[in-house]
N, C-alpha and C positions, 0 to 999 in steps of 0.2 A: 553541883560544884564541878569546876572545870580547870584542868591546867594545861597552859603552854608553855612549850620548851622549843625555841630553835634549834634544831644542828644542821651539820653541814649541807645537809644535802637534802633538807624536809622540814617544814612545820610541824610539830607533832600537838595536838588536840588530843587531851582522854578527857571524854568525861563521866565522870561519877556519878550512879543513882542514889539519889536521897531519899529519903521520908517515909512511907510507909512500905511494910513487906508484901509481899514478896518484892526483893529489889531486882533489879538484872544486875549484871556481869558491868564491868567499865567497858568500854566502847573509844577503841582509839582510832583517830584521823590522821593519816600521815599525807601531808598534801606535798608532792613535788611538782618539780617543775613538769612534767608530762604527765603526770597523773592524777587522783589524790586514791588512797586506801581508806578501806573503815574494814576495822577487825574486831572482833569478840570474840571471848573464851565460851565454848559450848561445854558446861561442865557435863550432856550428860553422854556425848561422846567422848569427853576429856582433848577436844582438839581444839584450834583457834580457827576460827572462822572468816576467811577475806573475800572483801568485795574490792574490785576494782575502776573506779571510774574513770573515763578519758574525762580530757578538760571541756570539750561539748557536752557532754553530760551533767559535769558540775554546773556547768552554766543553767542547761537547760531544769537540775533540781532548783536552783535557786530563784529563779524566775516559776517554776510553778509552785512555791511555798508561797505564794501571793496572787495565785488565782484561782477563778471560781472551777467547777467541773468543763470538763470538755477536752477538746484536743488543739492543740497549738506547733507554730513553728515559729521560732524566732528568726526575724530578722537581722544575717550579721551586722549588717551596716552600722546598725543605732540599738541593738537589740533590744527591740521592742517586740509585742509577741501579737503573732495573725492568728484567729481561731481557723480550724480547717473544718470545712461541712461534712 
């Protein structure tokens, strides 16, 4: 299960684990315009946990949730993706 909320200044994406235990922690995505976050609560330091992405980055997770092993570099023009030897 997942929710979004816009505000001003970010998308915000949590989403929730379902189904069987052990669950994790909810998991939120705040995508702005320069960046996107993904943060979780570490219960067993009791802190929250941030990662930071640029928007190259994000590009470059989303284009390799769709391919096989190897290494690549997207091309910006058309971003389509060159394996590198």
């Amino acid at each position: 299960m997942f929710t979004i909320e816009h505000d001003f200044d970010a998308t915000v994406v949590t989403l929730m684990d379902e189904g069987q235990s052990p669950l994790q922690e909810d998991i939120t995505v705040n995508a702005f315009e320069e960046c996107v976050t993904v943060e979780q609560y570490d219960p067993r330091t009791d802190q929250l946990q941030k990662i930071t992405f640029s928007m190259a980055q994000v590009r470059d997770m989303a284009a390799a949730l769709n391919l096989p092993e190897g290494i690549y570099s997207l091309t910006p023009a058309d971003g389509s993706t060159t394996p590198k030897a």
